[in-house]
C-alpha positions as CSV (number, residue, x, y, z in Angstrom):
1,X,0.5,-80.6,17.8
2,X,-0.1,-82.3,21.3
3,X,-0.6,-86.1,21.2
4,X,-3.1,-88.3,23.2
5,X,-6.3,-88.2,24.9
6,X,-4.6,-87.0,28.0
7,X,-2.0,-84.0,27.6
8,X,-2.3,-82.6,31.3
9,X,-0.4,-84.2,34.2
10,X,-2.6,-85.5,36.8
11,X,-0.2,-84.9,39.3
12,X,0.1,-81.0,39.0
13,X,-2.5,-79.5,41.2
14,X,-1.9,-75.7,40.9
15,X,-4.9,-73.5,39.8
16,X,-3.4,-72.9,36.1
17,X,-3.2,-76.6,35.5
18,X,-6.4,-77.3,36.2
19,X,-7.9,-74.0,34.2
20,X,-5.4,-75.3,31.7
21,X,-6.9,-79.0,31.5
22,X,-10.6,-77.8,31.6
23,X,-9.3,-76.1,28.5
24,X,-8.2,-79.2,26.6
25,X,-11.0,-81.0,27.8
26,X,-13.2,-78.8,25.2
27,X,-10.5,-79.7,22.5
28,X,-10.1,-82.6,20.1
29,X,-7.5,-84.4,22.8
30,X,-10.3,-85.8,23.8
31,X,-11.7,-87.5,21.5
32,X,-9.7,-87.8,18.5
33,X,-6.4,-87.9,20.5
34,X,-4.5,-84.1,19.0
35,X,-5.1,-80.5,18.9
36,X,-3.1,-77.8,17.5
37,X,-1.0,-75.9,20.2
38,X,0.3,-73.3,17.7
39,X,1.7,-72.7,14.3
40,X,3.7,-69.8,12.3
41,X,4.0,-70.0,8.8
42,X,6.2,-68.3,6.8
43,X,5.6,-66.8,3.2
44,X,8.8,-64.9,1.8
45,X,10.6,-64.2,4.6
46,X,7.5,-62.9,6.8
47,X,5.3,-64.3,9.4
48,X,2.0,-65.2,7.2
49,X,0.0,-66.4,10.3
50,X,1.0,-66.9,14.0
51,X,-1.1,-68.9,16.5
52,X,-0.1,-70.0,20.1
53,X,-2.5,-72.0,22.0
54,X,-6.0,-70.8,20.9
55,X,-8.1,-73.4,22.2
56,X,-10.9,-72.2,20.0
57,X,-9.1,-73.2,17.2
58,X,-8.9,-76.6,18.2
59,X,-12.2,-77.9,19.1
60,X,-13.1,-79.7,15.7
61,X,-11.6,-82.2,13.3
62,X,-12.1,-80.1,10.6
63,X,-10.2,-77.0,12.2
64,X,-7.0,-79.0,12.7
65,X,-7.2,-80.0,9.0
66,X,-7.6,-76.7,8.0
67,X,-4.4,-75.9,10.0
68,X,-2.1,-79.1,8.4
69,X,-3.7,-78.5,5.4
70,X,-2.4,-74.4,5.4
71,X,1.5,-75.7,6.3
72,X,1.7,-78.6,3.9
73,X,0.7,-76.2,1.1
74,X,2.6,-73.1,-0.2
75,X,0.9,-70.9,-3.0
76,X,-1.7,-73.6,-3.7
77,X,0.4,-76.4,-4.2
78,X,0.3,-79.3,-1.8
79,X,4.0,-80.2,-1.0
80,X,5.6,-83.3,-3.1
81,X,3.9,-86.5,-2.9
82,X,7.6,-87.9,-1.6
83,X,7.4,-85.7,1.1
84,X,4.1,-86.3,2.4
85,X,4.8,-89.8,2.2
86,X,8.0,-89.5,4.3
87,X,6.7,-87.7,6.9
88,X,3.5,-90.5,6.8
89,X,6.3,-92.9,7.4
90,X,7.7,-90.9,10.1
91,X,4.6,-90.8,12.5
92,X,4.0,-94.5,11.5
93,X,7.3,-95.4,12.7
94,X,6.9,-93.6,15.7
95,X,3.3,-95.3,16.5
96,X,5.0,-98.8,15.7
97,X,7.6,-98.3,18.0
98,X,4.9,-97.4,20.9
99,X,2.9,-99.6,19.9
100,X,5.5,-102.5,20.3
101,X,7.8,-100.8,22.7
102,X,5.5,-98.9,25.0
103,X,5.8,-99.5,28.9
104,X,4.5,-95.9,30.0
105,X,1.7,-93.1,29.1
106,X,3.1,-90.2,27.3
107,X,1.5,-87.1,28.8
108,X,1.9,-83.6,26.7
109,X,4.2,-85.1,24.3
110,X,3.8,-83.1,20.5
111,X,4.6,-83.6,16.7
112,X,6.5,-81.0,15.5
113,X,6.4,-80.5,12.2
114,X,8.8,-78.2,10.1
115,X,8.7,-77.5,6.2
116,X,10.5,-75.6,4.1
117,X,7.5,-74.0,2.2
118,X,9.2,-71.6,0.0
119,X,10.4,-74.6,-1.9
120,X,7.6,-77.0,-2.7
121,X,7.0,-76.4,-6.0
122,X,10.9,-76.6,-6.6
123,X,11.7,-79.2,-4.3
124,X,13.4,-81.3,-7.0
125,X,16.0,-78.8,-7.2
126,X,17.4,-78.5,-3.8
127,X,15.7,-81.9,-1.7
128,X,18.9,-83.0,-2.0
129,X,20.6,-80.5,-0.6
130,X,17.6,-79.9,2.4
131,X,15.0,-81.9,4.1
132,X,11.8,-79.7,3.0
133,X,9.7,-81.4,5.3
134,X,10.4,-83.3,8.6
135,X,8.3,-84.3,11.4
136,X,9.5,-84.7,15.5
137,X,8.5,-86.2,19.0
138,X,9.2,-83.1,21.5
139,X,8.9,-82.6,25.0
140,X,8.9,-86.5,25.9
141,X,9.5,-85.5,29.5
142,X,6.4,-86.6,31.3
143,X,5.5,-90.3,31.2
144,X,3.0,-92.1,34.0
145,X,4.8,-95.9,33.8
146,X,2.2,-98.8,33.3
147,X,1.8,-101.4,36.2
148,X,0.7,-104.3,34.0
149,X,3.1,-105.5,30.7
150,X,0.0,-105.2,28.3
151,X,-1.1,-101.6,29.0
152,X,-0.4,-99.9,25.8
153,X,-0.8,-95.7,25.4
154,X,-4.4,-95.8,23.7
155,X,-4.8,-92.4,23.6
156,X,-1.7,-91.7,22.3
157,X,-1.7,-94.3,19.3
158,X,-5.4,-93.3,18.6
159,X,-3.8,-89.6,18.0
160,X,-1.0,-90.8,15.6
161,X,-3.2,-92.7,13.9
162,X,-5.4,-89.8,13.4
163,X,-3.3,-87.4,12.5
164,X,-2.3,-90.1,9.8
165,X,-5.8,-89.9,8.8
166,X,-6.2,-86.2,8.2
167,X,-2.6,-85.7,5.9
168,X,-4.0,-88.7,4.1
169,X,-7.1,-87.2,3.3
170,X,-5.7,-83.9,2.7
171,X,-3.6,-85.6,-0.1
172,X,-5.9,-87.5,-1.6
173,X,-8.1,-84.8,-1.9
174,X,-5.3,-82.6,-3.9
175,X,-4.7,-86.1,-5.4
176,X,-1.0,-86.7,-4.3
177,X,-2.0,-90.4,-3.0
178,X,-4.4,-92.6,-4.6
179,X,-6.4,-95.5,-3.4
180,X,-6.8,-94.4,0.1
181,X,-9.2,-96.1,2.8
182,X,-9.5,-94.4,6.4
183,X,-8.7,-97.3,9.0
184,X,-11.8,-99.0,10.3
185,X,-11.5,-97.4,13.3
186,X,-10.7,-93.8,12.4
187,X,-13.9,-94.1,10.2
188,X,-15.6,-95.6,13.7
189,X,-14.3,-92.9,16.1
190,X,-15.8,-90.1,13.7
191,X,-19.3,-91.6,13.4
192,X,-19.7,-91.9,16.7
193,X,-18.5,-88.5,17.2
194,X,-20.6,-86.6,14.2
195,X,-23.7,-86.3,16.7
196,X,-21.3,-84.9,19.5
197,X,-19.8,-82.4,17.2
198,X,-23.3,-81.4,15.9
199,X,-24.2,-80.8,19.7
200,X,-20.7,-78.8,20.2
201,X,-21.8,-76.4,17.3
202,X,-25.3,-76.3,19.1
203,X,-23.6,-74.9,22.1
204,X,-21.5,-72.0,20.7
């Protein structure tokens, strides 16, 4: 899942990178800060879906849901709520440590996400002997360094904090966490967004 409101160098002028940045323009980069690149999910030891870089599956909120939604689920059941709670404290931790640490813009940078599906609704028989779900920053290779101390990566924190958002609201709504409010500006960011979406849908 690519992260930030910018996931296209600037600098690369060739003819595929700019096709290939008009095509995330018509994503969710940018405005809600991720899209899906791809997926595969696996369902006894065979490919149950496979997905590389279908922009069209990426233009809505609601599609990328749909896609975390399909990997942190295995037979119906929603993966532990210890899991989804570890890998909520993972991308926190990683949008705290920007947040503080930042001195550049991550460009093209992507969660990786990886769970053992086959054993959710076992995992308290073997979590202790693997990690059934885990989270990662990959291809942290292209950064644009800020020139003032106080620039921060918005686009990038706004699409951590996002993607926070949506596994929240997928668990509350398989109730796995309770008591959840969407940050004030999550909840801002979509409202303002709703008539732009309804225009997108207009369009196709």
């Amino acid at each position: 899942m690519k992260i930030g409101t910018n996931c296209v160098l600037r600098s690369l002028t060739s003819k595929s990178y700019q096709n290939f940045r008009e095509y995330d323009l018509t994503t969710t980069s940018v405005d809600h800060g991720y899209r899906v690149t791809g997926h595969c999910l696996y369902a006894n030891n065979e490919v149950e879906d496979h997905v590389c870089e279908d922009y069209g599956r990426t233009r809505f909120p609601y599609q990328v849901k749909d896609t975390l939604k399909r990997l942190l689920t295995f037979n119906g059941q929603l993966m532990r709520r210890k899991q989804i709670e570890y890998l909520l404290g993972r991308i926190q931790a990683l949008h705290d440590h920007c947040n503080d640490n930042g001195k550049a813009r991550i460009v093209g940078a992507s969660l990786f996400f990886v769970c053992a599906r086959d054993y959710f609704c076992e995992a308290d028989k073997f979590e202790d002997k693997i990690q059934i779900a885990d989270v990662y920053l990959i291809d942290l290779c292209h950064m644009e360094i800020f020139e003032e101390e106080n620039q921060m990566d918005e686009g990038f924190l706004l699409g951590l904090q996002n993607v926070i958002a949506l596994i929240k609201e997928i668990a509350v709504e398989n109730s796995k966490l309770d008591n959840y409010q969407q940050s004030d500006k999550y909840i801002q960011n979509n409202e303002v967004l709703q008539n732009k979406e309804a225009e997108k849908d207009g369009e196709l």
